[in-house]
N, C-alpha and C positions, 0 to 999 in steps of 0.2 A: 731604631734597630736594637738599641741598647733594651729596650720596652721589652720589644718581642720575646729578645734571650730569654729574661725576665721572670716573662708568663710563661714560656717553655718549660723550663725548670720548673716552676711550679707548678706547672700540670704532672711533672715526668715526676715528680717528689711523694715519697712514700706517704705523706702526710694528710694529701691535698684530698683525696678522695680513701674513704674508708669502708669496706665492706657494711651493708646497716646491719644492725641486729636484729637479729632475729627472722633472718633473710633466710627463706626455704631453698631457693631456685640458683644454684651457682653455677657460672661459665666456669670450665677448667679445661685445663691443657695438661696431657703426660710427657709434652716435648721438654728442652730443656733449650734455653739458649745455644743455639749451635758455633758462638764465638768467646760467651767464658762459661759456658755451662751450666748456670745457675739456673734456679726456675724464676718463670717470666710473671710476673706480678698482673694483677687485673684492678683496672681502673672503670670502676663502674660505670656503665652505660656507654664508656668510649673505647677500649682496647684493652688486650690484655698484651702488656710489655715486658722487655727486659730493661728496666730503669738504665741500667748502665749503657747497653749495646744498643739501646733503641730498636730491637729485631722482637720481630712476632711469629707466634707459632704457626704452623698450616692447618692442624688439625685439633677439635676441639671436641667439647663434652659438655652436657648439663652432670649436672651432682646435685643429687637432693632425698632427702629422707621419707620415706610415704609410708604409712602406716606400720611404723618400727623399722624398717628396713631400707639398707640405701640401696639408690636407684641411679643406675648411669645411661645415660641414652647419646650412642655416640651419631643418629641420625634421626631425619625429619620423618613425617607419617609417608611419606614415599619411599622412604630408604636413600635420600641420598646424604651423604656424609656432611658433615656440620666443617665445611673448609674457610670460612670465615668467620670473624668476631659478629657480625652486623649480623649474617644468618642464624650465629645461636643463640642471639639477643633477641630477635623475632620468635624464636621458637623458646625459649625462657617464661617472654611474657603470654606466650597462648599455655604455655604448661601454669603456670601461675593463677591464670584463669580458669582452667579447668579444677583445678584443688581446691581453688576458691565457689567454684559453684559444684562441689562434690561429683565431676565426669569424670576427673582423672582414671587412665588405665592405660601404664606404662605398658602393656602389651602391643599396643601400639605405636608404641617410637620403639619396642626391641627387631632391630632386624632380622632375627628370625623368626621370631613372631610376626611380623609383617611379613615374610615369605609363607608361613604355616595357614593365615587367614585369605593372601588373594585368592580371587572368587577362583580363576581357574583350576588354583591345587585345589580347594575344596568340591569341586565338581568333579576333579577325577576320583574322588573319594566315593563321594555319590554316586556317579554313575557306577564304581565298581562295586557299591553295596546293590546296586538296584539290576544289575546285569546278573546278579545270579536266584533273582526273584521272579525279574519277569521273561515272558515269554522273547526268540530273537528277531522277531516280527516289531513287538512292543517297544522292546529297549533300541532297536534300529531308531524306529518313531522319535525314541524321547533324545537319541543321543545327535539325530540329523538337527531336532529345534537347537539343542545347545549349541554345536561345533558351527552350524549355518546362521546363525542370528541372534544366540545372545550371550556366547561367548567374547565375539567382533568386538560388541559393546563394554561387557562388567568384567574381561575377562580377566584387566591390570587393576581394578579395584580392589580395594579391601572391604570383604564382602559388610564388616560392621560398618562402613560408614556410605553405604546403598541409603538414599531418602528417597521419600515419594518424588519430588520434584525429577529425580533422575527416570525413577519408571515413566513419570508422564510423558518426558522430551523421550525415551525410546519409544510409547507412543507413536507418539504424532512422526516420530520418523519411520517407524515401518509403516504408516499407513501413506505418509507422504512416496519415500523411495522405491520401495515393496509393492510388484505387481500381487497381493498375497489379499485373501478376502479375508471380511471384519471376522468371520468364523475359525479360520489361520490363525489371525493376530490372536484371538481369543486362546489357543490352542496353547501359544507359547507362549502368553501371558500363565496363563495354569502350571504350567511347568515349571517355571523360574517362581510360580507362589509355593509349591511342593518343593522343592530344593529351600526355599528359604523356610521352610517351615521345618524341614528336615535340620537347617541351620540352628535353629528357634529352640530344638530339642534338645539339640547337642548344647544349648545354652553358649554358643558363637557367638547368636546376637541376643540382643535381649527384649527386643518388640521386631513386629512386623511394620513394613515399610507400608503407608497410604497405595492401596493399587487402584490405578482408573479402571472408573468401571465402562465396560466393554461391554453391547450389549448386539451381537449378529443378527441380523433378519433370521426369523424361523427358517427353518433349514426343506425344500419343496423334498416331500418323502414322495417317492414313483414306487409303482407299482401296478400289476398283471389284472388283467381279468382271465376268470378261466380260459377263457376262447382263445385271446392271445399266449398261455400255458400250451395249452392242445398244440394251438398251431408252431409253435417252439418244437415240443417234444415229437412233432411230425416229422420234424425236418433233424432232428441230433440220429445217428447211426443206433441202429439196435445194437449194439454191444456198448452202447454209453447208454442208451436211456435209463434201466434201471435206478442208477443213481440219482439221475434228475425226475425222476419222478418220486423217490424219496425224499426230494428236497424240495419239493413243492408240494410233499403231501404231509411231511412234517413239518417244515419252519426251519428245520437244522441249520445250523451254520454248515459253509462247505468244508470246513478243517473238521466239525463231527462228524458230519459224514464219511469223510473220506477216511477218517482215525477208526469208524467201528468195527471189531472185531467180531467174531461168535461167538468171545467168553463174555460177550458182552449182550448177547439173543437166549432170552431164555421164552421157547418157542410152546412149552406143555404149561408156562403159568402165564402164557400171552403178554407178556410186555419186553421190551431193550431197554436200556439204562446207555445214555451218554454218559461214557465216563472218561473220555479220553477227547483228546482234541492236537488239530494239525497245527504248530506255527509256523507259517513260511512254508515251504516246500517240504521238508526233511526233519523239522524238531517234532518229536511226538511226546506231548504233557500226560500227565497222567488226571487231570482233571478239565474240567471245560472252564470257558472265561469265567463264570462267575462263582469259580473256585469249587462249587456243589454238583453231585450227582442228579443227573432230569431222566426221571423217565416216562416212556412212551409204550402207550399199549398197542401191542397187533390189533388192530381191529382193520374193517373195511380194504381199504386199497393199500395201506400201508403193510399187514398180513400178507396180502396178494402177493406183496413184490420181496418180502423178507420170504416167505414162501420157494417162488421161484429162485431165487438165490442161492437157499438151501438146497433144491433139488442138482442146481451146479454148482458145489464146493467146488471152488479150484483153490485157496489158499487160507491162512485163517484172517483176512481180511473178508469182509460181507461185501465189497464193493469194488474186487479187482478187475484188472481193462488188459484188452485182448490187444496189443499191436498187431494187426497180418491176424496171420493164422496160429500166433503164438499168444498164450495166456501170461501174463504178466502177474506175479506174487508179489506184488506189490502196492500202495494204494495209489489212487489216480494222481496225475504231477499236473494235466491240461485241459482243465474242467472249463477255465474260463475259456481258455482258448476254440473248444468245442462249441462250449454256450455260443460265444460272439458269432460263429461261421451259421451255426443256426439261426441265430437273429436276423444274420442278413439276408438267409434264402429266404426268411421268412415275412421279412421286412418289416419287422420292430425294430426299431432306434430309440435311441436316446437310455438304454435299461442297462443295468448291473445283473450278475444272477445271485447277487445279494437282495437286491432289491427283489425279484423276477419269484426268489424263493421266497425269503423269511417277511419282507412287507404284503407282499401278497396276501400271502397266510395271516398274516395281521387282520391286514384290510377284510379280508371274505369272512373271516370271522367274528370279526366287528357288526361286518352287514348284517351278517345271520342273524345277531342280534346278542351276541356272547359278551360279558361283562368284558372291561377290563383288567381286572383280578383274572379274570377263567382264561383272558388271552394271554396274559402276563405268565401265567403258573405254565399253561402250554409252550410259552416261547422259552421259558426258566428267567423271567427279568430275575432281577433283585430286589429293583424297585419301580412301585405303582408309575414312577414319574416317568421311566423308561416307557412304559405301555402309553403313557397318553401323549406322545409324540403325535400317535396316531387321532387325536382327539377330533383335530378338525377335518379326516378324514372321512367321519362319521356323517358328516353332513350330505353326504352321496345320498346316505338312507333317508334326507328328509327333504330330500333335492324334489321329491312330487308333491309335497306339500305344500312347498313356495310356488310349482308352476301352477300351481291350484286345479288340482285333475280332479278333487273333491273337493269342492269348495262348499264352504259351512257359513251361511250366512249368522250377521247378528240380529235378534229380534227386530229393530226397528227397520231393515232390509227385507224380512220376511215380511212385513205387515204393508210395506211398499210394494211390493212384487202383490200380495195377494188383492191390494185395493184394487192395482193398474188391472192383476186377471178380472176381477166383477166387473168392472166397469165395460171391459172389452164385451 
């Protein structure tokens, strides 16, 4: 017993353990003893005391000097408060290690800087720079992948200490839990790489995290033959056709169509200029998706129907829709819904009138025999790689080739066939 006292004492003795020199990383306390007052002495590696009263503080702190400057970090990289000796002993010796292999950045143990980096605040940042750039079609798109699926995930991190290993395991979880196809995943994969690259810019982080590479089956492109066009536009109401047969004789998106105007028909030098385009129902941009003016010349059927159009102005829309007996000044709001009731009189399944217009148009002038440059400039890609979606739709055109409806023998075939004719 007498032993014990002994070594108490000498543990509790100012003498027994001494701060080292030269020691970067110190535990401190701004409590004071709360029974004589004084401040509570620290015993390295075991507690920090009040020699006299034996009482410990609740609340703690690192102290340490970093590149000229002191540094107090009263919480861990989570933000929670450093309430025991033993927690900011753990967190001492990882700060010590990171100085020692030059990571150190107290930005990350300051708790408001740990609020100012989780991934969620920085996404609402994002998404407020990005919501007055894009279309509210687009931004709907970008902000349903965040708030639905990968906010759930990275929403409490701190977006600088995202590693690849974490993308993979969200991976393999949306593929596992997520009724969502590999083309999906791929989607909101892109997006979380644009925000983090957006991050990359702002100099937030300082490299890009390893992303799994993700690779969807080719995507099956559909598309019309004229016949089934024809037999479509049999069956939509004459006071809608017009429009649909603009858009199956141009390519048009249905938001160009439905946006163009007559300051936009210039009818004595034969061409219209897309310069405008619908997003959603009700927003009208003043450029088309790929940010450039496309134009299109009057010629053949496409004439015809800007033509009649002209002969009935009813508003300065080119392509307004009659409800009843009343002309509506405005541009169409129920094109799909049109389209769809005509597919079914006419019993095509399975088609878009995205598809119905603009692949179409792809495809027939693929067949014809038109480059992909001259389909491309027609549709307005941006780029060649957009156009050869269409590539191996091309094979249609070679499709008599392979059933051999001319078949081309090779010389020693021909000298076969000609012995067996002599002989006969």
């Amino acid at each position: 017993m007498l032993g014990s006292m002994k070594f108490l004492e000498k543990i509790f003795s100012e003498e027994f353990f001494k701060i080292e020199e030269g020691k970067r990383v110190h535990i401190r306390t701004k409590e004071r003893c709360p029974k004589c007052g004084k401040p509570f002495t620290e015993i390295p590696g075991i507690a920090l005391v009040c020699l006299r009263c034996k009482t410990v503080p609740k609340r703690f702190y690192i102290d340490l000097y970093w590149q000229g400057k002191r540094v107090r970090i009263y919480s861990d990289k989570s933000g929670q408060p450093l309430s025991s000796y033993e927690q900011a002993k753990r967190l001492a010796s990882v700060i010590e290690l990171e100085i020692q292999n030059k990571i150190f950045d107290p930005t990350k143990y300051v708790k408001g800087d740990i609020k100012r980096f989780l991934f969620q605040n920085l996404v609402k940042q994002y998404l407020s720079e990005r919501e007055r750039v894009l279309s509210p079609s687009a931004f709907l798109s970008k902000r349903t992948w965040f708030t639905k699926y990968i906010l759930p995930v990275f929403g409490v991190m701190d977006v600088r200490e995202i590693r690849g290993f974490h993308l993979h395991e969200f991976f393999e979880n949306l593929v596992k839990e997520n009724p969502l196809s590999l083309s999906s995943v791929k989607k909101i994969f892109v997006e979380l790489k644009v925000f983090l690259n957006w991050c990359l810019k702002k100099e937030i982080i300082e490299r890009l995290p390893v992303f799994p590479e993700i690779k969807p089956p080719e995507p099956v492109i559909k598309w019309l033959s004229r016949e089934d066009q024809l037999k479509i536009l049999s069956c939509i109401p004459e006071e809608h056709r017009p429009i649909f047969e603009f858009l199956f004789a141009t390519g048009c998106r249905v938001g160009e169509a439905r946006a163009l105007q007559w300051d936009c028909v210039y009818l004595k030098d034969g061409y219209l200029v897309i310069r405008r385009v619908f997003s959603g129902e009700y927003h009208l941009k003043e450029f088309p998706k790929e940010g450039k003016q496309k134009v299109i010349p009057l010629v053949g059927k496409i004439r015809e129907i800007i033509l009649k159009q002209a002969k009935n102005k009813k508003s300065p829309w080119v392509f307004p829709y009659r409800a009843g007996k009343k002309w509506i000044a405005y541009p169409y709001k129920a094109l799909n819904r049109v389209f769809k009731e005509a597919c079914k009189q006419a019993g095509v399944e399975g088609i878009t009138l995205y598809q119905a217009s603009r692949h179409s148009f792809a495809m027939s002038r693929l067949q014809a025999g038109f480059s992909y440059e001259e389909v491309g400039a027609a549709l307005g890609h941006s780029s060649p790689q957009t156009t050869r979606r269409y590539a191996r739709l091309r094979a249609e055109q070679v499709k008599q080739v392979f059933e051999g409806s001319k078949i081309i023998l090779f010389p020693h075939e021909r000298f076969e066939k000609s012995k067996s004719e002599n002989q006969e």
